[in-house]
Structure formats: structure tokens, C-alpha cells
C-alpha positions in Angstrom: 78.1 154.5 76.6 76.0 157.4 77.9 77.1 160.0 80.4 75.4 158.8 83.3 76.9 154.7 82.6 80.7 156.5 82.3 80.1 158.4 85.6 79.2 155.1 87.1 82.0 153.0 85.5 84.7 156.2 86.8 83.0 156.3 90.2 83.7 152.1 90.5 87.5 152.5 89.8 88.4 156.5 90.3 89.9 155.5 93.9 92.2 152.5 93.2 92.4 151.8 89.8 96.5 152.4 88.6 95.6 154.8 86.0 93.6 156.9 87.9 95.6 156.9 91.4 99.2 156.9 88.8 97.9 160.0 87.0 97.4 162.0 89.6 100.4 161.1 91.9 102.4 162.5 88.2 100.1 165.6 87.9 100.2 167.0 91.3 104.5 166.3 91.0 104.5 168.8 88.3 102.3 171.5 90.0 104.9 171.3 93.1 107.1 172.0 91.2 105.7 174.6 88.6 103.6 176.5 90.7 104.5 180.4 91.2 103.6 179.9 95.1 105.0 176.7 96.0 104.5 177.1 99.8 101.3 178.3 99.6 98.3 176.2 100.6 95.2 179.0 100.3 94.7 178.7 96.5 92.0 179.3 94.4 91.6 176.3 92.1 89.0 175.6 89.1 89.2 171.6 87.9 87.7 171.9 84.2 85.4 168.9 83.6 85.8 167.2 87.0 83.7 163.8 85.9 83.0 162.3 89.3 85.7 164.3 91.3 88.7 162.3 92.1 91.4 164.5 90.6 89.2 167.1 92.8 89.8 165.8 96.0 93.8 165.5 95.1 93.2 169.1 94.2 92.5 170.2 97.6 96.0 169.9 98.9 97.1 173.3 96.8 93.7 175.0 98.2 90.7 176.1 97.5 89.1 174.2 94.7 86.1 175.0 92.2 85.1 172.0 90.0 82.3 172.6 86.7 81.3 169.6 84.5 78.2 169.6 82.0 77.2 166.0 83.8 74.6 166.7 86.1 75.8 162.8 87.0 79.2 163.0 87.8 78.6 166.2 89.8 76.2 164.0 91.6 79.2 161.9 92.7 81.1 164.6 93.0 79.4 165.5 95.5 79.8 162.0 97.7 83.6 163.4 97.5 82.7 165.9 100.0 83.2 168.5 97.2 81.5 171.8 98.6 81.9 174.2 94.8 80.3 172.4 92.0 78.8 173.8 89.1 77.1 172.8 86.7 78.3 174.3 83.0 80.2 173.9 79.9 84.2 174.6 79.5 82.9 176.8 76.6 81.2 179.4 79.1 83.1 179.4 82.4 80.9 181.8 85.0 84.1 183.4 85.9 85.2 186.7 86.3 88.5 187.3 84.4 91.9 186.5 86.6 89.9 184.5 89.6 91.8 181.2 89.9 95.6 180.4 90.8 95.5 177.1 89.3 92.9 175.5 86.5 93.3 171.8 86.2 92.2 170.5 82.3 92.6 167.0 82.7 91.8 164.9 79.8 89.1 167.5 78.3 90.2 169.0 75.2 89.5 165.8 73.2 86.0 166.4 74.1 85.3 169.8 72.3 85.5 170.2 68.3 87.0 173.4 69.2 90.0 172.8 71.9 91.0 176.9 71.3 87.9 178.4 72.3 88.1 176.1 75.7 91.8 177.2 76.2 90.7 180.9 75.6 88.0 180.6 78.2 90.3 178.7 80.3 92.7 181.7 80.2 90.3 184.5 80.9 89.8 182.7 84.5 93.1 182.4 84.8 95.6 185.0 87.4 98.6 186.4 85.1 101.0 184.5 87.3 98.7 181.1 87.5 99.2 178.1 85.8 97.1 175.6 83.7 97.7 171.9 83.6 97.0 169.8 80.7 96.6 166.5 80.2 94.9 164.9 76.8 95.0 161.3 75.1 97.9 160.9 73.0 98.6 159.4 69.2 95.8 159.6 67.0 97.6 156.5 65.3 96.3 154.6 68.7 92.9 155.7 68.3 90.5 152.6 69.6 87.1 151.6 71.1 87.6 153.3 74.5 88.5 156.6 72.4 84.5 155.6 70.8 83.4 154.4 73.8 84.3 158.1 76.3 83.1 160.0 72.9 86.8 161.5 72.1 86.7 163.8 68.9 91.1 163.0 68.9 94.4 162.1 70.0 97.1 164.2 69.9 100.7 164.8 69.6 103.4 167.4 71.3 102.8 169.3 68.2 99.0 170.3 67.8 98.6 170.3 71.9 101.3 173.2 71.7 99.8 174.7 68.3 96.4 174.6 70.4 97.8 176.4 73.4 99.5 179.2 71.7 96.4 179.9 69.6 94.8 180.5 72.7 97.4 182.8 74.1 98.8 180.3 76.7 102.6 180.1 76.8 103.8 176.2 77.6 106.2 175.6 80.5 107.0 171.9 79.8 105.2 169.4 78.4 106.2 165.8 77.8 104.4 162.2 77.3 103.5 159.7 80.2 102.6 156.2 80.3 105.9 155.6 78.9 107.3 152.7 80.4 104.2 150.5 79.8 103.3 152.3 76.3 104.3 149.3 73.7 102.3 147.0 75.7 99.6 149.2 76.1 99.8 150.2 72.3 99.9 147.0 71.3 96.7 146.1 73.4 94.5 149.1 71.6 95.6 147.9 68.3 94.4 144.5 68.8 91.3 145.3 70.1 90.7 147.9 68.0 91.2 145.1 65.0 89.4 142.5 66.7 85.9 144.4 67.2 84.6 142.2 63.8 80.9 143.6 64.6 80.6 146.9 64.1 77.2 147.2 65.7 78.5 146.2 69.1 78.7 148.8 71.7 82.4 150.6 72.0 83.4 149.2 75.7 86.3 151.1 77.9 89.2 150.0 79.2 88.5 149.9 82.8 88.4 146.4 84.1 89.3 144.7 86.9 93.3 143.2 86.9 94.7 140.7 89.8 96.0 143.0 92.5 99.9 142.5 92.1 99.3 143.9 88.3 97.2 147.0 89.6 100.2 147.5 92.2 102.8 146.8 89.4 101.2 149.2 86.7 100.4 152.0 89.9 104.3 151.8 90.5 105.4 152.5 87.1 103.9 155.5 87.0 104.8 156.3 90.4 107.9 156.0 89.0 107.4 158.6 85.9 106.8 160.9 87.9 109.6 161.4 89.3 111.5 161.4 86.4 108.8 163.7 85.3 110.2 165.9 88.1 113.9 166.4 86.0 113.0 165.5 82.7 110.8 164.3 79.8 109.4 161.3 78.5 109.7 161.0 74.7 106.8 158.8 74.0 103.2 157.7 76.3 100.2 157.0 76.0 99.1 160.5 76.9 100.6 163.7 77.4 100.7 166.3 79.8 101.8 170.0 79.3 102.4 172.8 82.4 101.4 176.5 81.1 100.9 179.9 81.7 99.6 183.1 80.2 102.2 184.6 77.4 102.9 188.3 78.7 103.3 188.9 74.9 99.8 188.0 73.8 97.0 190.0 72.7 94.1 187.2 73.2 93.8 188.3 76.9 92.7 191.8 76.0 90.4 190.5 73.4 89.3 187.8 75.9 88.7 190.5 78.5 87.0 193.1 76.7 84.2 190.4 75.2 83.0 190.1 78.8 
């Protein structure tokens, strides 16, 4: 699929579709509870590939929020979100003065980029010494399948490389811990099968996204609602993606060499 029919297929379900509405009820549970200012509403925020700007909008309740993507498409509907700062750009060159945001929101990017480190790097120049970066990415490279073809992932990963990846950078991780957990054999078990069923090889990688009868939307949407509040005490030991909180590591040197380039 090419940019501009993903863009459309996120706009049709970004709203109400349990994976979508799930993820961010879990990711914005985290930040309340990881962020340095907790009672503070004036925040400057940059969401990092912001596709067609739902996890923007959710964004807005911590402040202030900045939202890049290279899709001239899905800023487009950005846009019908009432989302005032877009810009259009690449993770790879943020157009950031060093230290500017609060919180930077990397939302199921990384798999995108051949080179996660450099993103993270840039990602951390923007970033205030006392803000904090939250990650999500696919998880399980074992479970690769044709929606990983179909959005153009480069990988999967585990607890391990996702953590290897953010010291490299010279990101310290808070917490991190998997999520689509309580659904994640069924779910496995689904992109397996497909994945072994696509016989033709010259047919077009489709997504996941389709339409389920309402009560199984609700079911699945409640499940993760669930997650994330044990997300709040604890973690999950196996998902179908992962989600890590960080911050900058006092005891790096990759700042200063981040700095200084610029």
C-alpha cells in the first residue's frame, strides 16, 4: 500500500477502532504517571511521525503539542483534527533547537527507519533534561506478517534490542513492558495463519484493519482498557507490542556530541 492509501485506511478507523482508541487510553496512563510535572497542563509536546493525528489530539490534554510526519497526506488529515503545528519533515532531521519539548511521543516509528539510533539521537537533542520520551514499537519479529509488509515495517522487536537501541542513543529507560497481552495468543495465532495462507506471493500485503461486529470492537477496546491499568503497577510479560517510558541518562556523553553537531 502507498502512503497516501495507509493515511486513508488510519483516517477511516483512527477514532473508534479498539486498537487505536485501546492504545492510547494505555499510553497517556503511563505519561500521568511518569511525567516530571504531573499537574502541569502548559507543555510543550512533539508527536514523532503523527500519521493522520489521532494520538495528537489525545496529546493535547498534557499541552502544547507539535506533530512532524514525512506524509504530506496524513498531515493533510491531520489537519481536519484541528491540529494548529504540523510540519512537514523526517524523524532523521528534527527542526528543533536542542532541549525545546517536555514530552516527545514516538509511537510505533522506529520500525520504519533502517537506523532506529540516529532517530532516538535526534529525538533526544529536542528533548528538556528532565522530559520524557514514550515509545511504542511492534513486537516479536517471530510474528512478522503481511500487515508488517503491508505499513512497510523494516522489524519487530523484543525488550532486549528496544533497550539496546535506547541506550545507544543516550536515553535512559524508565519502564518498559509488552501490551496486547491478554488477547496476544489469539492475535498471534491470527498473524501466523495469514501469514501462511498468502499462497500468491504477487498479491498485495493487506492490513489488519477491518471492520468487527460492535460487541467485539467494545470487548477487544476493554481489554486494553484493562492493561492499562495494570500497566499503571506493573508489567506485562508478553504483547503484541511494546511500550517503553524514558528519559535522558545524566551519565551520557551523546548529548554533548548531539549538541555540539548543531
Amino acid at each position: 500500500m502507498d502512503h497516501t492509501q495507509l493515511a486513508d485506511q488510519y483516517t477511516e478507523f483512527d477514532d473508534e477502532y479498539w486498537w487505536f482508541v485501546g492504545r492510547r487510553k494505555i499510553f497517556t496512563a503511563l505519561l500521568e504517571k511518569y511525567l516530571v510535572y504531573p499537574n502541569k497542563t502548559n507543555l510543550k509536546i512533539l508527536d514523532v511521525g503523527c500519521g493522520t493525528g489521532g494520538n495528537s489530539k489525545a496529546l493535547t490534554q498534557f499541552g502544547d503539542v507539535c506533530a512532524i510526519d514525512y506524509s504530506l497526506t496524513a498531515l493533510n488529515h491531520a489537519r481536519e483534527r484541528r491540529i494548529n503545528k504540523l510540519i512537514n519533515c523526517s524523524a532523521l532531521n528534527l527542526p528543533f533547537r536542542p532541549e525545546t519539548f517536555d514530552i516527545i511521543a514516538v509511537l510505533d516509528i522506529l520500525a520504519y527507519f533502517k537506523d532506529d539510533v540516529q532517530v532516538l539521537d535526534e529525538i533526544r537533542s529536542s528533548l528538556k533534561k528532565d522530559g520524557t520520551v514514550i515509545i511504542s514499537v511492534p513486537a516479536f519479529q517471530s510474528l512478522w506478517s503481511n500487515h508488517d509488509e503491508a505499513v512497510r515495517h523494516l522489524r519487530r522487536y523484543n525488550s532486549k534490542c528496544l533497550i539496546k537501541a535506547i541506550r545507544d542513543s543516550g536515553l535512559q529507560h524508565l519502564r518498559i513492558s509488552y501490551f496486547v497481552s491478554f488477547v496476544f495468543p489469539f492475535l498471534a495465532l491470527y498473524r501466523i495463519m495469514t501469514r501462511r495462507l498468502k499462497l500468491d506471493k504477487r498479491t498485495d500485503a493487506k492490513t489488519d484493519l477491518f471492520r468487527l461486529p460492535i460487541f467485539i470492537d467494545k470487548t477487544l477496546r476493554q481489554i486494553l482498557f484493562f492493561e492499562s491499568k495494570i500497566l499503571r503497577r506493573g508489567n506485562l510479560p508478553f504483547g503484541l507490542s511494546l511500550l517503553c517510558i524514558a528519559k535522558n541518562d545524566p551519565t551520557s556523553t551523546k548529548i554533548n556530541e548531539i549538541v555540539n553537531r548543531r
